[in-house]
PDB file with SEQRES, HELIX, SHEET and CRYST1 records, atoms N, CA, C and O in Angstrom:
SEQRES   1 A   54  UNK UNK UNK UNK UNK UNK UNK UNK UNK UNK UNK UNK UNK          
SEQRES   2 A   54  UNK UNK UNK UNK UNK UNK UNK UNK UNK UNK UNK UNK UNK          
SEQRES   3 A   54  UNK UNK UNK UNK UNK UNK UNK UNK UNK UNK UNK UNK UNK          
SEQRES   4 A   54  UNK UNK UNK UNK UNK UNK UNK UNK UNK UNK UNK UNK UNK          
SEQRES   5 A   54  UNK UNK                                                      
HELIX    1 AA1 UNK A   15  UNK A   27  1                                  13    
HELIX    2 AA2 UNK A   33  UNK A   48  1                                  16    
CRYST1    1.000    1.000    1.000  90.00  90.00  90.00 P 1           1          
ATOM      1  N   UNK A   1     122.708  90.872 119.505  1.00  0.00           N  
ATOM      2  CA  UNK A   1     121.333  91.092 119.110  1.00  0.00           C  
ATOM      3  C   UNK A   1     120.947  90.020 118.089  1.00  0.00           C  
ATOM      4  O   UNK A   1     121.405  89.976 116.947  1.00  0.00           O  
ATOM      5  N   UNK A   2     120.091  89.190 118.587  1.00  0.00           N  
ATOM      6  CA  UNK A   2     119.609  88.012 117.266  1.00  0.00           C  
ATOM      7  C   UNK A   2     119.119  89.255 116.239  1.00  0.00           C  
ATOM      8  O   UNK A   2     118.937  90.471 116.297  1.00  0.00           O  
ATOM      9  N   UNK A   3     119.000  87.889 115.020  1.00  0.00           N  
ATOM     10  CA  UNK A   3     118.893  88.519 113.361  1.00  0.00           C  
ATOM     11  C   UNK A   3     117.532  88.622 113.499  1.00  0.00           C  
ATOM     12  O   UNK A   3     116.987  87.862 114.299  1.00  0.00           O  
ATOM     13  N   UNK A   4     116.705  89.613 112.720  1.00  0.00           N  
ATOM     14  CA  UNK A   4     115.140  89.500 112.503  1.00  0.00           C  
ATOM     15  C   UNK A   4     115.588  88.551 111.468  1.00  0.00           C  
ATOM     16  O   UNK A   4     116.617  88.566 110.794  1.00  0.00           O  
ATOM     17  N   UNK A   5     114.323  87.490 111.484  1.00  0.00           N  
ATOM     18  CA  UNK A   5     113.838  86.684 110.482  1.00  0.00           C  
ATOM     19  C   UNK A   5     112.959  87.309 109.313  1.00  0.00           C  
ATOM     20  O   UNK A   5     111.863  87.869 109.291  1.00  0.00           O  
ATOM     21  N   UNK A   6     113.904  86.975 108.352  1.00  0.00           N  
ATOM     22  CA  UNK A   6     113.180  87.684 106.900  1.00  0.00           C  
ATOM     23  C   UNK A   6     112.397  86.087 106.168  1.00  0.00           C  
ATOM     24  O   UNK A   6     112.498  84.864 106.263  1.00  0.00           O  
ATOM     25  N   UNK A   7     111.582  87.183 105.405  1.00  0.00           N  
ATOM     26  CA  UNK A   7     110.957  86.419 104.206  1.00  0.00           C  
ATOM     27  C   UNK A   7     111.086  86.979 103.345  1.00  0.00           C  
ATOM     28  O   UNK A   7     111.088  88.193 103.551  1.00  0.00           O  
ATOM     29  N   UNK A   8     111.314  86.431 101.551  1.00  0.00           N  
ATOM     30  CA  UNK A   8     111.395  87.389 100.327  1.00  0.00           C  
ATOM     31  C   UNK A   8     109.703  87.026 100.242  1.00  0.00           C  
ATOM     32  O   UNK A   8     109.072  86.026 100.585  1.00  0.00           O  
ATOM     33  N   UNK A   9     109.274  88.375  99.594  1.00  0.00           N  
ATOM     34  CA  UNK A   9     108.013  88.589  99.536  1.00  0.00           C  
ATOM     35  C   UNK A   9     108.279  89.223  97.429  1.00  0.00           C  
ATOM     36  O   UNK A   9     108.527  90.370  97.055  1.00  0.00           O  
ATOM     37  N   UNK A  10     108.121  88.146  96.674  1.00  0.00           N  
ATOM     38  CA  UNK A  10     107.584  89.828  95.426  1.00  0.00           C  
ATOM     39  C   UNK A  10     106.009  89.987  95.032  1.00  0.00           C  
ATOM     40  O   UNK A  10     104.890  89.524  95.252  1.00  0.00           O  
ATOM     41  N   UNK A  11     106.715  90.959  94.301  1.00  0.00           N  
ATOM     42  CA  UNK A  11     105.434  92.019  94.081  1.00  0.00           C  
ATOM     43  C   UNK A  11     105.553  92.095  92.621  1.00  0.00           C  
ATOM     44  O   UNK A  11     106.616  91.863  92.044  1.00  0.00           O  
ATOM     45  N   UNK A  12     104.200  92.497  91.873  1.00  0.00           N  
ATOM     46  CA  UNK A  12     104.359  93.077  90.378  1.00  0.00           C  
ATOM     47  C   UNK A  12     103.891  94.689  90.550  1.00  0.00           C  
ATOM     48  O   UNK A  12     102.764  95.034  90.905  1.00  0.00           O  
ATOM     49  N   UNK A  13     104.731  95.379  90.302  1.00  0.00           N  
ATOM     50  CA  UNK A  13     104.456  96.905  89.748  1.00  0.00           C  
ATOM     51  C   UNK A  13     104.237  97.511  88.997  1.00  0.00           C  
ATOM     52  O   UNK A  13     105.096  97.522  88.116  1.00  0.00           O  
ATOM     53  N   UNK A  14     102.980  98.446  88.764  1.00  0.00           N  
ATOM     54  CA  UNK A  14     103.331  99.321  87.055  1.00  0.00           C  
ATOM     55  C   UNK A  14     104.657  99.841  87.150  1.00  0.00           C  
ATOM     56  O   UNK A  14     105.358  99.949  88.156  1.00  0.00           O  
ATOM     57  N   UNK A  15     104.891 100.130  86.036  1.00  0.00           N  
ATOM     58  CA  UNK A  15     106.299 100.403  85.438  1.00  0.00           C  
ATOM     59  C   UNK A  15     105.801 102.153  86.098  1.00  0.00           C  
ATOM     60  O   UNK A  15     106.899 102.594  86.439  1.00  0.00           O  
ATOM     61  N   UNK A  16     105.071 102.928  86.318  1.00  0.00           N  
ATOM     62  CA  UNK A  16     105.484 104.059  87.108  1.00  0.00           C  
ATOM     63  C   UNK A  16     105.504 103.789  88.417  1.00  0.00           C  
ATOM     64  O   UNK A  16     105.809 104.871  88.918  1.00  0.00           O  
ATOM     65  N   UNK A  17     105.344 102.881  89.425  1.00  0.00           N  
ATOM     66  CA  UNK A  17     105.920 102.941  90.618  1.00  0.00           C  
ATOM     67  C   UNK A  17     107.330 102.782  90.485  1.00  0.00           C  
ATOM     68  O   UNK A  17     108.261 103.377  91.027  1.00  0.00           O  
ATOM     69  N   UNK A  18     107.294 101.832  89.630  1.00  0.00           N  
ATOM     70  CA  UNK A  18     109.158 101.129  89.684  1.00  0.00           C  
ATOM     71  C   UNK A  18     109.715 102.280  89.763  1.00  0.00           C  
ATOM     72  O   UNK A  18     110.374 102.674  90.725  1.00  0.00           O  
ATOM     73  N   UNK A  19     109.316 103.330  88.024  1.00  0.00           N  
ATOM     74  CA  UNK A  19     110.260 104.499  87.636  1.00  0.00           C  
ATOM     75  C   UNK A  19     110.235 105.534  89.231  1.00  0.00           C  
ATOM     76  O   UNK A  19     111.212 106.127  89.689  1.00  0.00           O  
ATOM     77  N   UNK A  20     108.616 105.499  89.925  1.00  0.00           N  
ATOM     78  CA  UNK A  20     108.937 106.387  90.811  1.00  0.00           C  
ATOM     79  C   UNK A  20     109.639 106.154  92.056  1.00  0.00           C  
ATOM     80  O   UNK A  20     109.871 107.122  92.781  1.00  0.00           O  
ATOM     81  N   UNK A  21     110.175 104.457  92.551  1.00  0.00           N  
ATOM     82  CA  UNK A  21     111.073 104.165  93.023  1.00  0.00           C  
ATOM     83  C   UNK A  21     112.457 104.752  92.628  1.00  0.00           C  
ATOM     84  O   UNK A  21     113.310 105.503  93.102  1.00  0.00           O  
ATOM     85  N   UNK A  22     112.260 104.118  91.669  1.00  0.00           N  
ATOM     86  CA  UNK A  22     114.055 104.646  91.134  1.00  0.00           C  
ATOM     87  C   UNK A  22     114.271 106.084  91.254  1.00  0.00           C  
ATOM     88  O   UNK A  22     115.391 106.449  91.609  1.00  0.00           O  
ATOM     89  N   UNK A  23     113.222 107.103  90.971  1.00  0.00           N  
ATOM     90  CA  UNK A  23     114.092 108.449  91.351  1.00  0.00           C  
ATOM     91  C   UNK A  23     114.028 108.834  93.113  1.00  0.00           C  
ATOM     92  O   UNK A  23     114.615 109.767  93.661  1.00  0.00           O  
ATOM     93  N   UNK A  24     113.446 108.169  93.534  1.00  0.00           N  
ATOM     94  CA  UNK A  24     114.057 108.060  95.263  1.00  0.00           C  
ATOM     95  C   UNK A  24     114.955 107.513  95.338  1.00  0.00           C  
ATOM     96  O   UNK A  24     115.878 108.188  95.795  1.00  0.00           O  
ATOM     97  N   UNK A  25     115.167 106.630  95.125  1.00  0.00           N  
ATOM     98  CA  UNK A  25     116.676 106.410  95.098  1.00  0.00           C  
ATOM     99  C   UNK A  25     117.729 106.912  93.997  1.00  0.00           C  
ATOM    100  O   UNK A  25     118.805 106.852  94.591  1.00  0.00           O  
ATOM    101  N   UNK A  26     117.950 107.338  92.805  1.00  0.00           N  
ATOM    102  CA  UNK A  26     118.214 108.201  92.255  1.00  0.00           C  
ATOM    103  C   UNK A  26     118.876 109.296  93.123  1.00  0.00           C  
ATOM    104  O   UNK A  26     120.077 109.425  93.364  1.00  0.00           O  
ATOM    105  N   UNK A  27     117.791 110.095  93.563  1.00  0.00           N  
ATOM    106  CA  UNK A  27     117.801 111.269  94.355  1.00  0.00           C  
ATOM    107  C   UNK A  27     118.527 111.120  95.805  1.00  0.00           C  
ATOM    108  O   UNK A  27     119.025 112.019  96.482  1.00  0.00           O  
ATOM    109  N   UNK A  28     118.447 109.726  96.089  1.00  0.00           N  
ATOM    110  CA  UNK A  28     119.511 109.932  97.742  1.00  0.00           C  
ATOM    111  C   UNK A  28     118.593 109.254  99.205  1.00  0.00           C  
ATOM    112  O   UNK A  28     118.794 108.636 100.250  1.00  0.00           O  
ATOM    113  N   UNK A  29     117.490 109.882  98.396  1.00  0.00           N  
ATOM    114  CA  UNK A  29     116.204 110.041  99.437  1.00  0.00           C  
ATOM    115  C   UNK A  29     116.466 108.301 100.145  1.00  0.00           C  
ATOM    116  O   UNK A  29     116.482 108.131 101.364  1.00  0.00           O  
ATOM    117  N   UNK A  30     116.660 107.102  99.115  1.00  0.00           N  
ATOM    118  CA  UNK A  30     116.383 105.615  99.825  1.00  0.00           C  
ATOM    119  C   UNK A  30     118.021 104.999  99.385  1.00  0.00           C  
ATOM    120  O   UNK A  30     118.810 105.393  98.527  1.00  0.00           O  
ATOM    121  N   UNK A  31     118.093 104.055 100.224  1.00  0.00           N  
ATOM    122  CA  UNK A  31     119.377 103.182  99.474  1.00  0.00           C  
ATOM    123  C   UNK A  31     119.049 102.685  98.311  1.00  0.00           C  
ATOM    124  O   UNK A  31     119.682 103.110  97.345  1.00  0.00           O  
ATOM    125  N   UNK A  32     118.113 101.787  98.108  1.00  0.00           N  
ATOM    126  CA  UNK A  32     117.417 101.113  97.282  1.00  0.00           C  
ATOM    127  C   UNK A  32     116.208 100.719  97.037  1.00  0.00           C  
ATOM    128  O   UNK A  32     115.612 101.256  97.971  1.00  0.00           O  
ATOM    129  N   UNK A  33     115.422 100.158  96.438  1.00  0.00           N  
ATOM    130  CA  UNK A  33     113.927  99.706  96.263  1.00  0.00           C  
ATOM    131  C   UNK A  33     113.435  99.608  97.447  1.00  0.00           C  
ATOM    132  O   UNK A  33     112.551 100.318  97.926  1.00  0.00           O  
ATOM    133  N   UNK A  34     114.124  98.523  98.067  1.00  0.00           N  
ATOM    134  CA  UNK A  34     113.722  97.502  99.291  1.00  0.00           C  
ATOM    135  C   UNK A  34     113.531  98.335 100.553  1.00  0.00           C  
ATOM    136  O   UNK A  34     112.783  98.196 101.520  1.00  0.00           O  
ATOM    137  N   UNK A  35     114.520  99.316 100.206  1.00  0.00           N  
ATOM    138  CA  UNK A  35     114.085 100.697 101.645  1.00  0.00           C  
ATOM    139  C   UNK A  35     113.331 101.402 101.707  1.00  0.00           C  
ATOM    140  O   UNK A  35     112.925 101.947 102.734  1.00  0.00           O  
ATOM    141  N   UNK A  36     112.792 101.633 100.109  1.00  0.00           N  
ATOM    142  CA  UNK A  36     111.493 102.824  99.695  1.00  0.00           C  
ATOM    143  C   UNK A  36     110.488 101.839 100.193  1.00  0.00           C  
ATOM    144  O   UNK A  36     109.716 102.279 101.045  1.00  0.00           O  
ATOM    145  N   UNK A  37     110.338 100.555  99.820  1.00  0.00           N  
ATOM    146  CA  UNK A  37     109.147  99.596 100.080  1.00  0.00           C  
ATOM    147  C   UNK A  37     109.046  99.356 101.694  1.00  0.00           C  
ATOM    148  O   UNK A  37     107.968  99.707 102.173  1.00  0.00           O  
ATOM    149  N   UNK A  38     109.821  98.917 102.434  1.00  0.00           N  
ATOM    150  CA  UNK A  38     109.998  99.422 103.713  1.00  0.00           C  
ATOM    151  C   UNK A  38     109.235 100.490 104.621  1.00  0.00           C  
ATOM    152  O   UNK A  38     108.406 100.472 105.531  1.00  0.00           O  
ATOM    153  N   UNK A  39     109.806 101.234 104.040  1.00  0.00           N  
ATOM    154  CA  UNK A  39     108.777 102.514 104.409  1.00  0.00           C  
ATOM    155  C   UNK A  39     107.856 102.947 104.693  1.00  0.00           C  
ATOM    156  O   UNK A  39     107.395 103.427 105.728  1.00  0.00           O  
ATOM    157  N   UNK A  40     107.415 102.729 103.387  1.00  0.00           N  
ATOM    158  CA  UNK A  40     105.945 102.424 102.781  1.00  0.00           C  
ATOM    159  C   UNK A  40     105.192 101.900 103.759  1.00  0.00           C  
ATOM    160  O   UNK A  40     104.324 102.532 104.361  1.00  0.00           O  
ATOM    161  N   UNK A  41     105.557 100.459 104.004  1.00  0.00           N  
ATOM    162  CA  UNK A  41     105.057  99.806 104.404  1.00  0.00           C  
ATOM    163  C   UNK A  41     105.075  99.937 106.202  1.00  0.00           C  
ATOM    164  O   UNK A  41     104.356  99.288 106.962  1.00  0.00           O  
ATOM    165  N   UNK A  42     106.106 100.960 106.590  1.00  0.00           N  
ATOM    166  CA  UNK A  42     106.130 101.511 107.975  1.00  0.00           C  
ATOM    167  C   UNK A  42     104.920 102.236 108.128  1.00  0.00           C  
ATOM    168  O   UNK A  42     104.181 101.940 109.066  1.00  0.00           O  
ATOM    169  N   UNK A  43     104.549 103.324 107.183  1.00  0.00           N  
ATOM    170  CA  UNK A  43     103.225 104.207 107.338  1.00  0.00           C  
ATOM    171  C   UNK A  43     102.363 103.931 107.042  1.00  0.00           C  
ATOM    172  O   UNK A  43     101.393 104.560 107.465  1.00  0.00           O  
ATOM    173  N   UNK A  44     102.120 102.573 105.931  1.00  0.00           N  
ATOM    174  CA  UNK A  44     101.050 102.099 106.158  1.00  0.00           C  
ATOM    175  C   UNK A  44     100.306 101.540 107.829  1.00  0.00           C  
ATOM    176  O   UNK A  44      99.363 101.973 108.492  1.00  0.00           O  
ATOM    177  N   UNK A  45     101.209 100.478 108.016  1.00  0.00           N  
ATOM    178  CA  UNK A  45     101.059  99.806 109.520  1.00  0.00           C  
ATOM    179  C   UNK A  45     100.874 101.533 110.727  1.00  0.00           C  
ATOM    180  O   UNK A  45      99.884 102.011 111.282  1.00  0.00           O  
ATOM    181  N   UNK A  46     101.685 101.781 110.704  1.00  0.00           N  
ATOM    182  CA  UNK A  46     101.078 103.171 111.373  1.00  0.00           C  
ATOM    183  C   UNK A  46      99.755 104.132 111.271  1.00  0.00           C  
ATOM    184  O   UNK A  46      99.187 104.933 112.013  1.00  0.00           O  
ATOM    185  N   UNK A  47      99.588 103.653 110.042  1.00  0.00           N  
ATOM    186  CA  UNK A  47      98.529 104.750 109.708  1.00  0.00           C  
ATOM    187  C   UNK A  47      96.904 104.012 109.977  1.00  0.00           C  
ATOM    188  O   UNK A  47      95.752 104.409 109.799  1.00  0.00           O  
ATOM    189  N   UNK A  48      97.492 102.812 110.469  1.00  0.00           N  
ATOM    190  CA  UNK A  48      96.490 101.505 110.633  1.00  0.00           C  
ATOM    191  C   UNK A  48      96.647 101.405 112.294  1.00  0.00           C  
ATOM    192  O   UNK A  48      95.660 100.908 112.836  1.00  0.00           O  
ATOM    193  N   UNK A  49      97.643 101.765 113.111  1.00  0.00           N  
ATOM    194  CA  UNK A  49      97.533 101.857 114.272  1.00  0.00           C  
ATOM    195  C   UNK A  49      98.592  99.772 114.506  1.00  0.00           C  
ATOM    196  O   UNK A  49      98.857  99.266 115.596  1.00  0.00           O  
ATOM    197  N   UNK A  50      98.764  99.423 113.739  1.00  0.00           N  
ATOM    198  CA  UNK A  50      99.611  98.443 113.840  1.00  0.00           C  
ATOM    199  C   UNK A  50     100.930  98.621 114.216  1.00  0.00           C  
ATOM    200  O   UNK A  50     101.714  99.138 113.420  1.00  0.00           O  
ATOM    201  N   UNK A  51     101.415  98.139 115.714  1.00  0.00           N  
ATOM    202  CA  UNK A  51     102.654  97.528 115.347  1.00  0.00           C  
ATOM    203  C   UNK A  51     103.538  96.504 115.610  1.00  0.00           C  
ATOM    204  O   UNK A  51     103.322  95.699 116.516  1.00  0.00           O  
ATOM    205  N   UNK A  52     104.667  96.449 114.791  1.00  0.00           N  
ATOM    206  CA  UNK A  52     105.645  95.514 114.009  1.00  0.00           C  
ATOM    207  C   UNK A  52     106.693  96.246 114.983  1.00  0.00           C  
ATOM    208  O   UNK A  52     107.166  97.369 115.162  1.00  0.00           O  
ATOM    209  N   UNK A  53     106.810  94.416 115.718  1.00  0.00           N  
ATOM    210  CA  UNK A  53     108.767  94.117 115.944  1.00  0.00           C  
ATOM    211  C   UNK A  53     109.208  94.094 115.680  1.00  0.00           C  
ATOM    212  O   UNK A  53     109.068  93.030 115.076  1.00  0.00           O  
ATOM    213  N   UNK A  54     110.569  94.659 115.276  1.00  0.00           N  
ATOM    214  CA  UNK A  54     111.402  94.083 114.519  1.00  0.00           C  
ATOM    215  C   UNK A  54     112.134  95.033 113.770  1.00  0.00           C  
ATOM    216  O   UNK A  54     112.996  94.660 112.974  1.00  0.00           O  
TER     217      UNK A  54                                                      
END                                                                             
């Protein structure tokens, strides 16, 4: 299976998204940041009727 092609993308956050990242992951719920943001960004594109290969 070829690799998806990534890009690093950052971002600036208030310090309560970060904190409310961290207790998702904290809690189990994500591996890390990058999976909560992921996500996110799955239901956004869904909720927009977009989709992403990959």
């Amino acid at each position: 299976m070829p690799k998806t092609e990534r890009e690093r993308v950052s971002v600036t956050l208030t310090i309560q998204y970060v904190e409310a990242l961290d207790d998702l992951v904290k809690r189990g719920i994500y591996l890390d940041r990058g999976a909560a943001i992921r996500a996110s960004l799955r239901l956004i594109f869904a909720t927009h009727n977009l989709e992403i290969m990959g």
